[in-house]
MMTF fields as JSON, N, C-alpha, C and O atoms, coordinates in Angstrom:
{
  "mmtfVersion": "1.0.0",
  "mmtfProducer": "UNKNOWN",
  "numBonds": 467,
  "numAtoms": 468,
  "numGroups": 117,
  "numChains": 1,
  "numModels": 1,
  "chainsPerModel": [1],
  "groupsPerChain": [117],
  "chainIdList": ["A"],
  "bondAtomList": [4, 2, 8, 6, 12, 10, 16, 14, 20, 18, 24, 22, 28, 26, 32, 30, 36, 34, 40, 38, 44, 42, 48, 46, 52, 50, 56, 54, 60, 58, 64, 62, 68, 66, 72, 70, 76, 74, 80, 78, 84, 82, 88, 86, 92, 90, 96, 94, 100, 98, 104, 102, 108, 106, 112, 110, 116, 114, 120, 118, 124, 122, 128, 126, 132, 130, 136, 134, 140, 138, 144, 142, 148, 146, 152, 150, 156, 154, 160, 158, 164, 162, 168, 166, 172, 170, 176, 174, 180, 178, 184, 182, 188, 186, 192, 190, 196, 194, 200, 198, 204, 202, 208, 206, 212, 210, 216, 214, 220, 218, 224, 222, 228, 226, 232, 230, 236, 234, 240, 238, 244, 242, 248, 246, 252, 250, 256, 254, 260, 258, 264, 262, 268, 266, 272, 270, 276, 274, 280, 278, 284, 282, 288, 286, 292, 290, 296, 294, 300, 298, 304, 302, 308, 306, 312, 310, 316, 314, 320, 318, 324, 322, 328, 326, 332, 330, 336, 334, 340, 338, 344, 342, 348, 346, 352, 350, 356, 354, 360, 358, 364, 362, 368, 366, 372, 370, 376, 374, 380, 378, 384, 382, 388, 386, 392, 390, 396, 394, 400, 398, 404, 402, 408, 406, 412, 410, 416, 414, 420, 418, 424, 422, 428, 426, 432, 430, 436, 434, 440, 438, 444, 442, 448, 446, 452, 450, 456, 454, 460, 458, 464, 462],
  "bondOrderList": [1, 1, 1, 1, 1, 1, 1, 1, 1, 1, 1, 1, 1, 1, 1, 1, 1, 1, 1, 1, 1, 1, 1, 1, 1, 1, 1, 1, 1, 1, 1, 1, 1, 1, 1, 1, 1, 1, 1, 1, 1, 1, 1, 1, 1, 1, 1, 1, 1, 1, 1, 1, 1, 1, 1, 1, 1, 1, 1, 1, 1, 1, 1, 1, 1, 1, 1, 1, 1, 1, 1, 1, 1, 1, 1, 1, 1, 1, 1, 1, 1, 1, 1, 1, 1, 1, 1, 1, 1, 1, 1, 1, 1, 1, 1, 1, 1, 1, 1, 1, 1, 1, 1, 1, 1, 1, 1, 1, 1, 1, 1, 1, 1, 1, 1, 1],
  "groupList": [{"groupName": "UNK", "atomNameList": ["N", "CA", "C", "O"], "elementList": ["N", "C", "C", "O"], "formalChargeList": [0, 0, 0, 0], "bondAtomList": [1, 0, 2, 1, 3, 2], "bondOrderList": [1, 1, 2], "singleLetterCode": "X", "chemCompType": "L-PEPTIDE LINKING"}],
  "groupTypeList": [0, 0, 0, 0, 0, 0, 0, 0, 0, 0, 0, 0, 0, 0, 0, 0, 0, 0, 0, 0, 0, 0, 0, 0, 0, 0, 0, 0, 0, 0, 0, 0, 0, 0, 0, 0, 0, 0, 0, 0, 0, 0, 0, 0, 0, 0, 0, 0, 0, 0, 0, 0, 0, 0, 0, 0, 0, 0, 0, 0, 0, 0, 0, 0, 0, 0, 0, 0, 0, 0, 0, 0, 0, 0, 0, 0, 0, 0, 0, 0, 0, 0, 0, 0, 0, 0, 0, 0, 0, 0, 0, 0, 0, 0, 0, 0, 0, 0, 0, 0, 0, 0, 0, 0, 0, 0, 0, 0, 0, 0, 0, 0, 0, 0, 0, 0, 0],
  "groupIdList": [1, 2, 3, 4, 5, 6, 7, 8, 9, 10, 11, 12, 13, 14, 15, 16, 17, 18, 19, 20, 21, 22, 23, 24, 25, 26, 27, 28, 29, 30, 31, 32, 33, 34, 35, 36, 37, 38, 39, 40, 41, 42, 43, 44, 45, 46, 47, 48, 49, 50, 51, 52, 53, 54, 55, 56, 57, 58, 59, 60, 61, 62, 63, 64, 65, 66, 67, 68, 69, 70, 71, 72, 73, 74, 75, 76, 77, 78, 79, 80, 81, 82, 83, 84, 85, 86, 87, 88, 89, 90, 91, 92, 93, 94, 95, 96, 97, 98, 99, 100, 101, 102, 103, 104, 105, 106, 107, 108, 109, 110, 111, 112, 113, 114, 115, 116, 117],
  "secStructList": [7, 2, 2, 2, 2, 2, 2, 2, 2, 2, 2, 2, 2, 2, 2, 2, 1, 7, 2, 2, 2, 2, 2, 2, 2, 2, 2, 2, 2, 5, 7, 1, 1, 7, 7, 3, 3, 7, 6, 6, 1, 7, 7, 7, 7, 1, 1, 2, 2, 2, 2, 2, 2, 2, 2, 1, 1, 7, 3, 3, 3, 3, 3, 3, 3, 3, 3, 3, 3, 3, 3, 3, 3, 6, 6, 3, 3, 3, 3, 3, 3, 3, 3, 3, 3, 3, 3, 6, 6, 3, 3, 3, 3, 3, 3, 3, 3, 3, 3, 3, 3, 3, 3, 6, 6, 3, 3, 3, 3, 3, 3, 3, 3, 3, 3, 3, 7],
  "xCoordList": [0.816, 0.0, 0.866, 0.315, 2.121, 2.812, 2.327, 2.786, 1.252, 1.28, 0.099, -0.09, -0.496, -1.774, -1.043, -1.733, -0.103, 0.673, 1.115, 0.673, 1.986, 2.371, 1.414, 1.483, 0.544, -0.508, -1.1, -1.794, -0.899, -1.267, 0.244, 0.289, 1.249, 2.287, 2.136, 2.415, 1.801, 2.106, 1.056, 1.418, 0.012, -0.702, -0.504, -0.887, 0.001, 0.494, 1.666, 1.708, 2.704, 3.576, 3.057, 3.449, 1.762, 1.396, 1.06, 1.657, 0.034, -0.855, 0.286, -0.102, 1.292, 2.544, 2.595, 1.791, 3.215, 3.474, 2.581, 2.692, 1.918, 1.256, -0.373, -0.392, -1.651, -2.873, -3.228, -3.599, -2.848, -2.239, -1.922, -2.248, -0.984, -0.218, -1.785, -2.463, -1.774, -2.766, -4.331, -4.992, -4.607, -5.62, -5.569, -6.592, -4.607, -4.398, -4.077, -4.787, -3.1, -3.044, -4.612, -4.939, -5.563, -6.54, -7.567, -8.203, -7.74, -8.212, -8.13, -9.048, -7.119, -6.436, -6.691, -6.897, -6.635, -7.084, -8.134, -8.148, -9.103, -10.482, -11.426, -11.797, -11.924, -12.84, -14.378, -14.873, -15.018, -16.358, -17.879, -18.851, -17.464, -18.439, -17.463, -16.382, -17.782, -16.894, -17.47, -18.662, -17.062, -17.46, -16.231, -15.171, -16.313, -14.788, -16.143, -17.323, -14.736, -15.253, -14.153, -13.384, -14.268, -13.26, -13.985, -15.089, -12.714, -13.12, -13.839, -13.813, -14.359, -15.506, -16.012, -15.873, -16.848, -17.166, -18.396, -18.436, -19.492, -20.047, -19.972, -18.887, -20.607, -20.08, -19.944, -20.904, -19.279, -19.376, -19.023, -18.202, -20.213, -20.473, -20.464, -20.782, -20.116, -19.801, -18.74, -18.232, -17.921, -16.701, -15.924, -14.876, -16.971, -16.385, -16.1, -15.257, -17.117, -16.872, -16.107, -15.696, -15.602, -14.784, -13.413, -12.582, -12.813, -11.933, -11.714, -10.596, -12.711, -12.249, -11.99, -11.029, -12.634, -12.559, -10.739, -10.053, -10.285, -9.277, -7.762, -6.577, -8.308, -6.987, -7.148, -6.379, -8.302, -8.811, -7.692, -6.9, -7.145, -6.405, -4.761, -4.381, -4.18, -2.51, -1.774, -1.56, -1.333, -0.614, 0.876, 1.253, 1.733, 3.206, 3.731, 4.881, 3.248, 4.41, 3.728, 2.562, 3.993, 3.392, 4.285, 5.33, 4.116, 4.724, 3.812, 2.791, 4.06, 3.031, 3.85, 4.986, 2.748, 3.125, 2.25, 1.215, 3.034, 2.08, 1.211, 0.158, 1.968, 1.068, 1.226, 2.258, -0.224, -0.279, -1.321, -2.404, -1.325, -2.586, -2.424, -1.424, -3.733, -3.907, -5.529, -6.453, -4.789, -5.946, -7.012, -7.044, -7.924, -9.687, -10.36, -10.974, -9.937, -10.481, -9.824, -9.47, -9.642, -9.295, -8.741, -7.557, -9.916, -10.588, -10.167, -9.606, -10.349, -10.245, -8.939, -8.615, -8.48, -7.41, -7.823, -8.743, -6.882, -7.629, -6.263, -5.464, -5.837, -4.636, -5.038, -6.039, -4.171, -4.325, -2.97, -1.926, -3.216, -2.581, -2.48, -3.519, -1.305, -1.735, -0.659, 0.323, -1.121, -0.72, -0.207, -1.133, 0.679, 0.446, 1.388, 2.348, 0.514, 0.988, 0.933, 0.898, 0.937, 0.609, -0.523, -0.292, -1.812, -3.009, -3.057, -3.005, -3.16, -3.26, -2.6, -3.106, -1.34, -0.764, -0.712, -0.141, -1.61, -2.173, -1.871, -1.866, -1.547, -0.97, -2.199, -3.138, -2.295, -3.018, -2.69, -1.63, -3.713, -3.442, -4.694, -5.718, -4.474, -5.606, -5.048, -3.875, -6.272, -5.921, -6.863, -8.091, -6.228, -6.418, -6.709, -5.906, -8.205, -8.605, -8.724, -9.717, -8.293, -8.777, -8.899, -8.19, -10.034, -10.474, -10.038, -10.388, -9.306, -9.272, -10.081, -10.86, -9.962, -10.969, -9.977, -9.401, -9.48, -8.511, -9.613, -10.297, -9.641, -10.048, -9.107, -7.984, -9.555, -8.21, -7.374, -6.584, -7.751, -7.094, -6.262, -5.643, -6.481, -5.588, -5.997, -6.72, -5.872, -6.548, -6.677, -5.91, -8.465, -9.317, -9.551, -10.215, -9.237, -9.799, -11.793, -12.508, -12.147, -13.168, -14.144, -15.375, -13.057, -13.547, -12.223, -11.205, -12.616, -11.575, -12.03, -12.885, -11.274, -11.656, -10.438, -9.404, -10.803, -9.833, -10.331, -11.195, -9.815, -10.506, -9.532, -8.375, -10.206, -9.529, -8.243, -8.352, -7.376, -6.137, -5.61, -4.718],
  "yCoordList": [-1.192, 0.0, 1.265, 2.278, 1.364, 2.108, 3.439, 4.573, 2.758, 3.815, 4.748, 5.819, 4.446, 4.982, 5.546, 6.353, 5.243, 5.929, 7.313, 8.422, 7.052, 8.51, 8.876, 10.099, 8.612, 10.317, 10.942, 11.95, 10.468, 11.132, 12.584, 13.792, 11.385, 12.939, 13.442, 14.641, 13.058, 13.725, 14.882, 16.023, 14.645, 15.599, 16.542, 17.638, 16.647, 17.685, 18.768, 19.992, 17.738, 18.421, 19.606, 20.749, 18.986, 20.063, 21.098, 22.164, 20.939, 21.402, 22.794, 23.946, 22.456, 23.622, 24.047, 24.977, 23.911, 24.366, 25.644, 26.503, 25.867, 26.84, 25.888, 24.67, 26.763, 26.745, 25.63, 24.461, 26.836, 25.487, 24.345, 23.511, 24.374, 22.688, 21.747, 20.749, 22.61, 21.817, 21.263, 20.31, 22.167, 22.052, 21.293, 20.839, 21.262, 20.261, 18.83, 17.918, 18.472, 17.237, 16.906, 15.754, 17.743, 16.778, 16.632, 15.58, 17.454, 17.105, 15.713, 15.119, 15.486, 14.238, 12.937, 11.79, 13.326, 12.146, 12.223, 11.395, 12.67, 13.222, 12.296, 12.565, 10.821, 10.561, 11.145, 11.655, 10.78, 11.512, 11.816, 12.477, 10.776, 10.36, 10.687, 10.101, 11.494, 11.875, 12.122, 12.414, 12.106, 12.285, 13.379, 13.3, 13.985, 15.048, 15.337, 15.676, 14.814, 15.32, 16.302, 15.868, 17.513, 18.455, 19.124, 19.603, 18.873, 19.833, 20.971, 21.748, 21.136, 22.504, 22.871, 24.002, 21.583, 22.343, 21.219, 20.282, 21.484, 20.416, 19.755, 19.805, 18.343, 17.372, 17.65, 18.376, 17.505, 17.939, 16.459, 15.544, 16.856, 15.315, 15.631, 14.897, 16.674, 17.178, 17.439, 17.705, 17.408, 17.056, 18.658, 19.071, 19.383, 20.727, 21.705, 22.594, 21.214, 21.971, 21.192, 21.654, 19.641, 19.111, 19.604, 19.514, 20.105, 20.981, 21.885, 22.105, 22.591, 23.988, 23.785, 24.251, 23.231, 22.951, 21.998, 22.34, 21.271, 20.444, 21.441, 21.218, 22.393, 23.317, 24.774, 25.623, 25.08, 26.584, 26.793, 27.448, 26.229, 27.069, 27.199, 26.15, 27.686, 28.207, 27.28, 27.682, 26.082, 25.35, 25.753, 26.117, 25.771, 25.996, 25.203, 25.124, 24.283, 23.421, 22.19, 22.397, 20.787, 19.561, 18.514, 18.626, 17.583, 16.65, 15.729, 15.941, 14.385, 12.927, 11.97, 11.562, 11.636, 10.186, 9.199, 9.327, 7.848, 6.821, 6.476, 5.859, 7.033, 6.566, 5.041, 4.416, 4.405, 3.344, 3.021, 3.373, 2.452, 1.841, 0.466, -0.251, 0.225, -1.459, -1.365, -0.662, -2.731, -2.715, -3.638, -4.788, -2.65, -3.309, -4.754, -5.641, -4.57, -5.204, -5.03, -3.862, -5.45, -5.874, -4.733, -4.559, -3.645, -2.265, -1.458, -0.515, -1.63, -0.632, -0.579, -1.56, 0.617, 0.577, 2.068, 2.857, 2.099, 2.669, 3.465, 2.657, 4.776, 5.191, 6.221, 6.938, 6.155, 6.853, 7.294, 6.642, 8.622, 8.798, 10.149, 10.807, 10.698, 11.371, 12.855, 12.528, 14.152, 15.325, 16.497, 17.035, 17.109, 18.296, 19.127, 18.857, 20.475, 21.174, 23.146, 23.698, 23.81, 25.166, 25.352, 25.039, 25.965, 26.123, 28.144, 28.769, 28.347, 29.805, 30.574, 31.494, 29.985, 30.156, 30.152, 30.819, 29.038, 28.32, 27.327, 26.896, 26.509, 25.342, 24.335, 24.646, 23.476, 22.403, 21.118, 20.69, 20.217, 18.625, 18.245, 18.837, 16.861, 16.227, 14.355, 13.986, 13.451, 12.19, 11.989, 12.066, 11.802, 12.121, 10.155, 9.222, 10.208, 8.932, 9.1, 9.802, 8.839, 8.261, 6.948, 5.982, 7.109, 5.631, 6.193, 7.221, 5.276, 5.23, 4.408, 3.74, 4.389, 3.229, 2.803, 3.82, 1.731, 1.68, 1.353, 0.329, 2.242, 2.448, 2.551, 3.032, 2.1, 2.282, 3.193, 3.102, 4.298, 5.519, 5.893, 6.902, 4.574, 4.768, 4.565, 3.568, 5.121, 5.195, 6.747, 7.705, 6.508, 7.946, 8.075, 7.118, 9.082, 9.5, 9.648, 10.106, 9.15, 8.813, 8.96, 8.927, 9.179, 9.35, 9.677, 9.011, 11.072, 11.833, 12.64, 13.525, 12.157, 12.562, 13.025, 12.383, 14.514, 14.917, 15.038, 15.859, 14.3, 14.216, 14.88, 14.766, 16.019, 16.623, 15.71, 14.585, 16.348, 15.3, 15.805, 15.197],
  "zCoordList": [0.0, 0.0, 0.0, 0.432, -0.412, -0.453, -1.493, -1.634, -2.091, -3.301, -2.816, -3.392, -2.023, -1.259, 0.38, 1.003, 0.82, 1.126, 0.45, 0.752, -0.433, -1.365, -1.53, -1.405, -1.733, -2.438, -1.254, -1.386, -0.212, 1.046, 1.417, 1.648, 1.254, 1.504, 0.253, 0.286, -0.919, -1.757, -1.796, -2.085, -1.561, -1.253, -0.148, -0.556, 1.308, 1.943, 1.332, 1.452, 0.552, -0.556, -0.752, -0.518, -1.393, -2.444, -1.805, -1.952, -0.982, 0.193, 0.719, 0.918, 0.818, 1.369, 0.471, 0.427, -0.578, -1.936, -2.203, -1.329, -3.001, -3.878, -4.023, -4.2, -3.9, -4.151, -5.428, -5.536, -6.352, -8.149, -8.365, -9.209, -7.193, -7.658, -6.506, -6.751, -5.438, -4.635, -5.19, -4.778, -6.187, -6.794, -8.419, -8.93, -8.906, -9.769, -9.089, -9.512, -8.08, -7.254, -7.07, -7.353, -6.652, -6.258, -7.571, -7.624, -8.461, -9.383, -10.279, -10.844, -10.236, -10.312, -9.553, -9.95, -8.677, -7.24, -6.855, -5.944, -6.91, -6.292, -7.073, -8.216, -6.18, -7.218, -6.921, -5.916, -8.508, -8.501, -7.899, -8.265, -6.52, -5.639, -4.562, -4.49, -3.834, -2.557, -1.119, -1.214, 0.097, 1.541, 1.993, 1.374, 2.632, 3.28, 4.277, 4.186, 5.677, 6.862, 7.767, 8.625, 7.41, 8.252, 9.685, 9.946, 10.445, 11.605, 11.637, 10.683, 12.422, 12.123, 10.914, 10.446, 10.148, 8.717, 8.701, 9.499, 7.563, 7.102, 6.796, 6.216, 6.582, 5.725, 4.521, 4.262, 3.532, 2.292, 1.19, 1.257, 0.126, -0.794, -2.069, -3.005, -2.109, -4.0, -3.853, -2.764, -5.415, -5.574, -5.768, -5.272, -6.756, -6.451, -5.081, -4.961, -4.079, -2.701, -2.054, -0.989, -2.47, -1.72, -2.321, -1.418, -3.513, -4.136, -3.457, -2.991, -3.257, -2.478, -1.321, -0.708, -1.002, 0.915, 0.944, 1.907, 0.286, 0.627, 0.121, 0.37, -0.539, -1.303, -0.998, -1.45, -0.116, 0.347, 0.887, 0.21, 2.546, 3.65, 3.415, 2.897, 3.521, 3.474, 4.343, 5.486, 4.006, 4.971, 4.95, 3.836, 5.843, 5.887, 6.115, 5.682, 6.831, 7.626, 7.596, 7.259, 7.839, 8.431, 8.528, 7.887, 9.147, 9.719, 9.809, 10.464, 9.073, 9.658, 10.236, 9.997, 11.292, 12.378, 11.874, 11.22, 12.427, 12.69, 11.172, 11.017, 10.321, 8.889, 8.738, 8.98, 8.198, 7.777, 7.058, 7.526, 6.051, 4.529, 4.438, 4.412, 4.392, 4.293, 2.863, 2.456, 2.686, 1.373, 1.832, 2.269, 1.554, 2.333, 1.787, 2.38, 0.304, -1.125, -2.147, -2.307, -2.601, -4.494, -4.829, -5.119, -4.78, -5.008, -4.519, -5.077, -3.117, -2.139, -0.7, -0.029, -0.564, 0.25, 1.257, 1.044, 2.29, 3.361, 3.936, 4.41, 3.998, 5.112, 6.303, 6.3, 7.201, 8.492, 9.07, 9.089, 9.572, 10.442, 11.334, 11.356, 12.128, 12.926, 11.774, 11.107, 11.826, 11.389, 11.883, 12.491, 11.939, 12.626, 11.64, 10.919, 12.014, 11.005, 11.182, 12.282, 10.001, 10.768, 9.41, 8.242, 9.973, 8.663, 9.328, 10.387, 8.132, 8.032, 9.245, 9.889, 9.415, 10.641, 12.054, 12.916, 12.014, 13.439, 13.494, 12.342, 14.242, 14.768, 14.732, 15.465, 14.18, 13.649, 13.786, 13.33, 14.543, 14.625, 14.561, 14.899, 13.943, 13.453, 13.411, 13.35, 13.464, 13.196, 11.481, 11.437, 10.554, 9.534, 8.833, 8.83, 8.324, 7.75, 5.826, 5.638, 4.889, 3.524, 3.357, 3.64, 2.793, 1.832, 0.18, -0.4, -0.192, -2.053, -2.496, -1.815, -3.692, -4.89, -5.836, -6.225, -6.418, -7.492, -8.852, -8.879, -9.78, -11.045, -12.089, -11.933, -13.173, -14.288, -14.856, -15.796, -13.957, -13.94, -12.839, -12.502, -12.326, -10.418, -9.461, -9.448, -8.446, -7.415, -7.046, -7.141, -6.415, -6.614, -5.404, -5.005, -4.32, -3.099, -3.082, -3.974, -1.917, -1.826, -0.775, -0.8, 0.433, 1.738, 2.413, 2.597, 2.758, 3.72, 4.951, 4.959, 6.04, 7.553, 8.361, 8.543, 8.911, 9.9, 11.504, 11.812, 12.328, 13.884, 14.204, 13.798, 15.377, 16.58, 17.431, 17.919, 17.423, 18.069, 19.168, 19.76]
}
């Protein structure tokens, strides 16, 4: 599950990086049926407000613990772990859940959750 691994850092990468790169990374990965559960926010189940919502805030900094992905099904693979980081220059931690889907285009994020840590 290494590869469902990477797109998790690879996505904080981005996430530091620049808005652009963050928002092309998930365009890419974002599949078309989606769940995003963020701290203090609604649930959100469309794919365009899950765009904005996952590439909106200014991250600077992060650091992951304790990462680990196991494959659920055939199909499906699952990673976790713990985050901390700085979001719009606040100090930020979270225990952070994705579910992927593997489709012939890859594997598509599907279900993403950040818990209070």
């Amino acid at each position: 599950m290494d590869a469902l691994a990477g797109l998790e850092r690879g996505a904080w990468r981005v996430l530091t990086d620049e808005p652009a790169a963050a928002r092309s990374f998930y365009e890419n990965v974002l599949h078309d049926r989606v769940v995003v559960l963020l701290i203090d926010r609604k649930p959100i189940q469309e794919r365009e407000a899950a765009l904005s919502a996952l590439c909106g805030a200014t991250w600077t900094a992060h650091s992951l613990a304790d990462l680990s992905a196991a494959r659920l099904s055939r199909v499906v693979g699952a990673v976790n772990y713990r985050v901390a980081a700085t979001k719009n220059g606040v100090p930020y931690s979270a225990r952070v859940s994705s579910v992927y889907v593997h489709r012939g285009d890859g594997w598509k994020l599907t279900f993403h959750q950040h818990v209070s840590w």
